[in-house]
N, C-alpha and C positions, 0 to 999 in steps of 0.2 A: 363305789365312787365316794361315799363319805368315811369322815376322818373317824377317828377314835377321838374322843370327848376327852383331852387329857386330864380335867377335873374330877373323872371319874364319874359321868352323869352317865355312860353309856355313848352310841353312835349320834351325836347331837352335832358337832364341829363341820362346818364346810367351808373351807379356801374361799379366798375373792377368785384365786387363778381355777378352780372346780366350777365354782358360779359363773365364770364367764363362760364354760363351754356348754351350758347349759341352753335346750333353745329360750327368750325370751317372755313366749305365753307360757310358759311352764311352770312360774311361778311367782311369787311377787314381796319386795322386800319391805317387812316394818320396822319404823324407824322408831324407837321408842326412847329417845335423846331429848324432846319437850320440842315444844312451836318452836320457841325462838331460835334453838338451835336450828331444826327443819329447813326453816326460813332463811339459814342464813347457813345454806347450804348441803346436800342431801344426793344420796346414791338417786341417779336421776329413775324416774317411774316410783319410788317409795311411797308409802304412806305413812303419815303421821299417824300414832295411835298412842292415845295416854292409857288403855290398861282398861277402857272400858269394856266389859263383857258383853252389854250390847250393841254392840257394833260388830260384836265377831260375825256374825253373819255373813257380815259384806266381803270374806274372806275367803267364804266356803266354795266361789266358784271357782279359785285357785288352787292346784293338785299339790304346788309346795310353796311356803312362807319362810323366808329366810328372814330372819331378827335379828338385829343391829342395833349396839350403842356403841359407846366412842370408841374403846378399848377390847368390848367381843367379854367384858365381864358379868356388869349387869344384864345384859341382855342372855343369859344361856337360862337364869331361872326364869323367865319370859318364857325361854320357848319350850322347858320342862312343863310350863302350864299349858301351854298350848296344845302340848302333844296328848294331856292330859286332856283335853277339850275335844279330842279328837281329829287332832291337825296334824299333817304332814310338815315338823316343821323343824329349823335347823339352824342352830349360831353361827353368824359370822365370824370368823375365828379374824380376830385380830380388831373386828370390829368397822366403823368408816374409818379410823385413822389408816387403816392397812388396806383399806380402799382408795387412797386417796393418793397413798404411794405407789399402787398400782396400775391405776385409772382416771385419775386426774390430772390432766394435759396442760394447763394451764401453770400449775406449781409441780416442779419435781422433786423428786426423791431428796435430794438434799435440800431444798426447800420444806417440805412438808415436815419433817425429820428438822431442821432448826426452829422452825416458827409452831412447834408443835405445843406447846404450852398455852398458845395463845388461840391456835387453828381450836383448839376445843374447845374456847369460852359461847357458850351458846349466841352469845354479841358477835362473835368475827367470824367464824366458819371457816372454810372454805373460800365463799364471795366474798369477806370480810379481808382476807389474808387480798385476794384479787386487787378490791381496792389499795388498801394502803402498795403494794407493789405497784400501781398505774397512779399515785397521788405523787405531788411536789407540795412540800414547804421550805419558803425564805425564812431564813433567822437573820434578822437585823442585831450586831452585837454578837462576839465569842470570847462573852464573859463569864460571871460567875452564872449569870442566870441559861446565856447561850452554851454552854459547855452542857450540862444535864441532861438539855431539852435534843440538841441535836445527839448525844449519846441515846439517848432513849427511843430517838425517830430512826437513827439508823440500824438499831440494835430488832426493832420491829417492822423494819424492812419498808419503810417508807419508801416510794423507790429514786424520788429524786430528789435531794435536799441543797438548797444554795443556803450560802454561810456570807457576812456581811459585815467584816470591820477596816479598819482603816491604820488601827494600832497595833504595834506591833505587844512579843512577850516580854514583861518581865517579872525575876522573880517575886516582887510582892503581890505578884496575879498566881502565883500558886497556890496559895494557900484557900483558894476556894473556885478556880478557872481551874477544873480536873481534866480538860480536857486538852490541856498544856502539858509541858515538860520543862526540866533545866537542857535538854538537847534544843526544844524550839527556843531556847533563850533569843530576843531580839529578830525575833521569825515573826513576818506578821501573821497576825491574829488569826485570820480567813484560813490562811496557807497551814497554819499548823493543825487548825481543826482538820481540817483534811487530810492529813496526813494520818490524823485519828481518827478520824471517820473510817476511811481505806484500811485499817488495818483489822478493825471493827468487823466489817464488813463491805466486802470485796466485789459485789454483786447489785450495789445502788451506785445511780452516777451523784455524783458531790462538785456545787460548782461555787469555787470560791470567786470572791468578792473582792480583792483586796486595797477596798478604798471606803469612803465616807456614803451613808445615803444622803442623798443633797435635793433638791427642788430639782435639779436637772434631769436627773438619772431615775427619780423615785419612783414614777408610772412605767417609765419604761420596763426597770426589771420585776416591780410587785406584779404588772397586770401578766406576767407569765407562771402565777404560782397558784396553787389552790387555796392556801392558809397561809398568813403573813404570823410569826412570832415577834412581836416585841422585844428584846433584851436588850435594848439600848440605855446605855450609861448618861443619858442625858436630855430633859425637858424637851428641847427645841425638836430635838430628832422622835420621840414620842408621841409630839404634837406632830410631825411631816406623815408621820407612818395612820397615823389616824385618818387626818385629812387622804391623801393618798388612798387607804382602802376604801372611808367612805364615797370617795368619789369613781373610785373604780369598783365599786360595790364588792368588795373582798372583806372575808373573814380574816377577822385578826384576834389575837391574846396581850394582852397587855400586861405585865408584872413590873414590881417594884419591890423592893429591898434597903434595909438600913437597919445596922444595928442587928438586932431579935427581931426584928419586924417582917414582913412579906403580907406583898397582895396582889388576887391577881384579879381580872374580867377579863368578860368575851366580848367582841360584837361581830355580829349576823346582819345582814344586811334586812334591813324592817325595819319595826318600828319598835325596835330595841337599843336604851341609850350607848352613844360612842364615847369615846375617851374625853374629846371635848364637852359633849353633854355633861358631864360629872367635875371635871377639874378648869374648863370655860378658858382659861388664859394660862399662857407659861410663867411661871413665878419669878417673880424679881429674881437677879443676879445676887445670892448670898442668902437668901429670906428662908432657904431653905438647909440643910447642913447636908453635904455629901459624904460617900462612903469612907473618903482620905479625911474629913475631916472626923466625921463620927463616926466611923468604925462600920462592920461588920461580921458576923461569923457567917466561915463559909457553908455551914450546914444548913443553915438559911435558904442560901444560894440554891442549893441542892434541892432542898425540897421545894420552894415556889420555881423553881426550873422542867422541873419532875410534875408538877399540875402544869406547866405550858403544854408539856408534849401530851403530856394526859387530855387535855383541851384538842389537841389539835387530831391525836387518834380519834375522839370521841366523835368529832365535827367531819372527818373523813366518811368514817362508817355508818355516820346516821345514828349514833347508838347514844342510850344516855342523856341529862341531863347538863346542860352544855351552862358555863357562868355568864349569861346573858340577862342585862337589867338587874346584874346586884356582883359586889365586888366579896371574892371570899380575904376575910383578915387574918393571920396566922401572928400570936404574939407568942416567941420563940421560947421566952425566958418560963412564962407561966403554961405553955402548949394550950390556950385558950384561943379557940377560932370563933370567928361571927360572920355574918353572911348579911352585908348592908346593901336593903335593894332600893329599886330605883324603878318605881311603875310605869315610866317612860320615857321616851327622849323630852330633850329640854327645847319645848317648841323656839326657845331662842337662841339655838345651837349657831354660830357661825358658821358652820357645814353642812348641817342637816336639817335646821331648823327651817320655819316656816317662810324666815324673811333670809337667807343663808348669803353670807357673803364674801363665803369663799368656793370659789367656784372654779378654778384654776390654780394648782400647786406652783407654777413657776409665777403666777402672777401676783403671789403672796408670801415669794421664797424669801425677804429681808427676817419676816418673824421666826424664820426656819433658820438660820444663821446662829451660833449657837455663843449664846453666853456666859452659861457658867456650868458648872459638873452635875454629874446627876446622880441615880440611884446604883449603880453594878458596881 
């Protein structure tokens, strides 16, 4: 019944397709991959086991122990020790990942097999991969900063992503909006993402937008999302997308761009500050210099685009250390970052604060009207 050990360790190798026909009380599989892998996804009955020798005990009323890491590599000198131990015991040849393509129903074969790079980070698993495949994020903006984030989200199998502009392409939007072409020339923005998203990958639904978020529209399409992304080219709209989640209590990412410059935060619904907390009012018409006036590299673009989606996997799967209560700063020229925080909300927040007075997006949609350019 069992394989030949192509390592040359001797009869050690058994099939996931050998192991199933196996009866059940027959024996029992160690997972020796670490907790947080285990946790976040695991040959169902396995146990966890970091290598401690007292614990082998609890194994000896098992006739056979099948041993498993991710690949069927590390795990063979495991179970050379174990046979040494005096244990009936045998590699998974291939590992969980080759379990996973065989026995897990949830993701198939050509799921497991593309998102396999990631299915092994002891963060995502298996349930991890599950998640982001049942998650939705809105990206307001497919700009420079929108083009990254939704490449990134689609590329890791987010499984439903709505896209959100109003403008259409042109070429001085290529040079850091990768997510364009001179074929979408004069295509609006929304539509052309999509078109690159779909070809990306074929297998998430992608719902474009192709219009402005407005006071009107804002609750209706944010409260259908799980993470709202920021990349809006403009104050007004950055302030609507704020308000809006904190009042439909939605996570959201916020970034900005100019220049060598980039920054991004997070907010979570608590008692961690919002975008208004931090910046309180939309800035004067011109007080500020925008990307046509002062420039931007789209490298920039790229990488504070590339932390939104990064924000927004992390905030899906539970995992990680999320930019909540401090903004991270990336100075492009010098590659010096700093991480400015913020011990809580601003009890005078207009929206969250204690005395809050904004309480209704369409009842406060004149401040949302937009006056002048912004940061993409």
């Amino acid at each position: 019944m069992w394989q030949t050990n192509e390592m040359g360790g001797g009869n050690l190798n058994i099939s996931v397709q050998q192991m199933s026909l196996m009866p059940s009380d027959d024996y029992i599989c160690i997972d020796i991959r670490g907790e947080t892998a285990y946790q976040h996804g695991h040959i169902p009955g396995a146990v966890c086991w970091n290598g401690n020798e007292e614990s082998l005990k609890r194994f000896s009323e098992y006739k056979k122990l099948i041993v498993y890491c991710t690949y069927g590599e590390k795990s063979i000198v495991t179970t050379e020790k174990l046979i040494q131990k005096g244990f009936e015991a045998y590699n998974l040849s291939g590992g969980y990942r080759e379990w996973l393509l065989h026995c897990f129903k949830e993701l198939d074969a050509e799921e497991v097999t593309r998102y396999d790079r990631q299915i092994i980070l002891p963060q995502i698993g298996s349930e991890g991969q599950k998640k982001l495949k049942s998650s939705s994020v809105l990206i307001v903006g497919a700009g420079g900063l929108g083009s990254p984030a939704a490449l990134y989200l689609a590329g890791a199998r987010v499984g439903t992503i709505g896209i959100m502009d109003g403008d259409t392409v042109s070429v001085s939007n290529l040079q850091r909006q990768m997510i364009h072409n001179m074929e979408t020339e004069c295509v609006n923005k929304a539509e052309s993402a999509k078109l690159s998203l779909q070809k990306l990958n074929d297998r998430i639904e992608i719902r474009a937008y192709p219009h402005a978020l407005t006071a009107d529209n804002a609750e209706e399409i944010i409260s259908k999302y799980d993470f709202i992304i920021d990349a809006a080219d403009n104050f007004e709209t950055k302030f609507l997308i704020n308000d809006a989640c904190v009042l439909l209590e939605k996570a959201f990412c916020h970034a900005g761009i100019l220049q060598f410059e980039g920054q991004v935060m997070t907010y979570v619904p608590g008692n961690n500050p919002c975008y208004r907390c931090v910046f309180e009012e939309i800035p004067e018409s011109g007080s500020i210099p925008n990307c046509s006036q002062a420039g931007i590299i789209g490298a920039v673009a790229g990488i504070i685009g590339s932390i939104q989606a990064l924000e927004a996997v992390k905030y899906l799967l539970g995992a990680g250390e999320l930019l909540t209560g401090k903004i991270f700063v990336l100075d492009g020229l010098s590659m010096r970052t700093r991480i400015v925080r913020f011990s809580s909300k601003n009890e005078s927040c207009k929206v969250c604060g204690n005395h809050k007075t904004i309480t209704n997006i369409r009842e406060n949609a004149d401040e949302y009207m937009r006056k002048a350019c912004g940061l993409t």
